[in-house]
ZAMARGU-4260 file (C-alpha; in steps of 0.2 Angstrom, whole numbers, plus 5000, padded with zeros to 4 digits):
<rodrens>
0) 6142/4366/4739 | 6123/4357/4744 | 6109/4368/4734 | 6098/4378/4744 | 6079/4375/4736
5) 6072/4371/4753 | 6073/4390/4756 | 6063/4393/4742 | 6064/4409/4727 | 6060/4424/4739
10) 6073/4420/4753 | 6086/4415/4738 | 6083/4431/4731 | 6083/4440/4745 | 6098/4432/4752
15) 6106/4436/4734 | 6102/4453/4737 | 6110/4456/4755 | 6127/4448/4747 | 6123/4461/4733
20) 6125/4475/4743 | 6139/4471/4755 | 6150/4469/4741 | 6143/4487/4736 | 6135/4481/4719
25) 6118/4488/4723 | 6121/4507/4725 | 6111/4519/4731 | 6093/4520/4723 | 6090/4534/4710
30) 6070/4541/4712 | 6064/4547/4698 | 6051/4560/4707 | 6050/4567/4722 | 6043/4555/4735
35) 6035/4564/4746 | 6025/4573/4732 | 6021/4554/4729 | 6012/4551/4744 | 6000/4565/4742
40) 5997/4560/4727 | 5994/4540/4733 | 5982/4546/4746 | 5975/4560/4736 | 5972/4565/4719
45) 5976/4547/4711 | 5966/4539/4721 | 5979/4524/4725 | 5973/4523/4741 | 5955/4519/4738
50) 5960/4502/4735 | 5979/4498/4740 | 5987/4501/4756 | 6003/4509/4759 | 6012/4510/4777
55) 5995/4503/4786 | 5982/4517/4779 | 5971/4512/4764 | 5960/4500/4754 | 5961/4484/4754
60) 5953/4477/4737 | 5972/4477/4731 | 5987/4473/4736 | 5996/4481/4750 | 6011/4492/4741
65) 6022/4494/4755 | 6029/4478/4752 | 6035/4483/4734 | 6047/4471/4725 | 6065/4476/4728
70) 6068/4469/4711 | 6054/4480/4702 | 6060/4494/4692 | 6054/4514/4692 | 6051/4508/4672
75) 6041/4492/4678 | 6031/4504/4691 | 6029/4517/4677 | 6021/4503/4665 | 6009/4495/4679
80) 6004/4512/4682 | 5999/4519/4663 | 5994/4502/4655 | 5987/4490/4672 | 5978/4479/4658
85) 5994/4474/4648 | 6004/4476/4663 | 5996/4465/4676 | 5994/4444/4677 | 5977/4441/4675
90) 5976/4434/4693 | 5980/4453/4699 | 5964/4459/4686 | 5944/4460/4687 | 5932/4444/4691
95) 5916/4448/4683 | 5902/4434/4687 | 5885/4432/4682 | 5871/4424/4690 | 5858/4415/4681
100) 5846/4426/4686 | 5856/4440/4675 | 5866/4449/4692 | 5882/4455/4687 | 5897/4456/4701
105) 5913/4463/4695 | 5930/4462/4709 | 5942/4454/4715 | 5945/4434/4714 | 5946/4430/4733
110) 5944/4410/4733 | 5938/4397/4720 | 5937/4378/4719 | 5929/4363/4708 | 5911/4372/4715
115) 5912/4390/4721 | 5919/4406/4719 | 5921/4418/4732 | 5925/4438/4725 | 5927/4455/4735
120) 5917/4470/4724 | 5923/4488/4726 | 5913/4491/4740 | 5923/4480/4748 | 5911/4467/4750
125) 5913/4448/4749 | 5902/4438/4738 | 5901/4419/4739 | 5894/4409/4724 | 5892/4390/4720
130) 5898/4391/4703 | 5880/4381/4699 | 5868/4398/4701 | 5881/4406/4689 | 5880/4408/4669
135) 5897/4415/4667 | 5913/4418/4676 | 5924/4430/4668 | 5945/4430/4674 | 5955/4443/4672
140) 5946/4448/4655 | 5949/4468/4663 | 5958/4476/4677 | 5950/4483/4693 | 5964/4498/4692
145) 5960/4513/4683 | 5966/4514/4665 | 5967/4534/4663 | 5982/4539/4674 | 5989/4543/4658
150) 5976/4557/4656 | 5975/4560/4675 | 5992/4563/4680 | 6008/4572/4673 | 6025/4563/4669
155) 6031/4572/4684 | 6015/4564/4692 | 6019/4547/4689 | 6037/4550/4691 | 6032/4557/4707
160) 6020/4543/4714 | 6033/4528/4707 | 6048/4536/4718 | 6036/4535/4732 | 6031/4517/4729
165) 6050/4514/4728 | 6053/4521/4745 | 6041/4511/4754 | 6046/4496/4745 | 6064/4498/4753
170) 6060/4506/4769 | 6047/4491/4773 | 6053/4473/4782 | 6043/4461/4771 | 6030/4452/4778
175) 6040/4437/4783 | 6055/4445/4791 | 6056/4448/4808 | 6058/4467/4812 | 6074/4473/4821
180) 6064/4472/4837 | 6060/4456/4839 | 6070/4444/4851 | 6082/4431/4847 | 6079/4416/4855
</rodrens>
């Protein structure tokens, strides 16, 4: 049998996972919560919303969590959620730079090279720096996510707001499928 790297990780996976469920080994998804409690919790009282997008409403400072991970677990979801700064890569955390004038910027990384940096702050503007007007640049030393859902929300909360995640994630076509309505050609 020939190998199939050309089709690269994401579609091997994917591919993996379709075979996966037609010989019925991935049964149906347990939530932990209640989903639709989730949502209003997402686009309400956490706050999610204020940075990520979910089913086209949102920010846009963080990543876009209708595409959730197929392979990511309620536990994983739970863990990113109560401890972001042990939980997320440091590519996924805070950019702090400062300018040698003393300016401090704090967001996300949106480009870098050999001479520049380019970040997008909570306000959701992007700031571009040659990296020869900056004293210090600072990656992933913290996370832009909020570090008190702990405090903030209930375990039936969190529970609530993962199941939702969860739903999304499956009900989504990810961005580089084609949806059912498009034509074969």
């Amino acid at each position: 049998m020939p190998g199939f790297d050309w089709l690269g990780q994401e579609k091997i996976l994917g591919i993996v996972a379709c075979l996966r469920a037609l010989q019925g080994k991935n049964g149906p998804i347990t939530l932990p919560g209640n989903a639709e409690r989730g949502k209003k919790l997402f686009f309400g009282k956490a706050k999610c919303s204020d940075c990520h997008m979910a089913q086209s409403k949102g920010g846009f400072i963080a990543s876009d969590l209708s595409y959730s991970e197929s392979n990511t677990s309620a536990d994983q979801l739970r863990q990113v959620i109560l401890d972001p700064v042990n939980s997320l890569p440091a590519q996924k955390r805070a950019v702090t730079v400062t300018t040698t004038d003393g300016q401090k910027y704090a967001g996300a990384l949106r480009a870098q090279d050999n001479f520049s940096i380019s970040i997008q702050t909570m306000d959701s503007a992007f700031h571009y720096f040659p990296k020869s007007q900056l004293a210090s640049i600072e990656i992933g030393a913290r996370s832009l996510m909020p570090d008190d859902y702990r405090s903030r929300l209930s375990d039936a909360e969190v529970n609530d707001l993962v199941s939702y995640l969860i739903q999304i994630g499956a009900q989504s076509p990810k961005p580089d499928q084609p949806s059912s309505d498009d034509d074969d050609e």
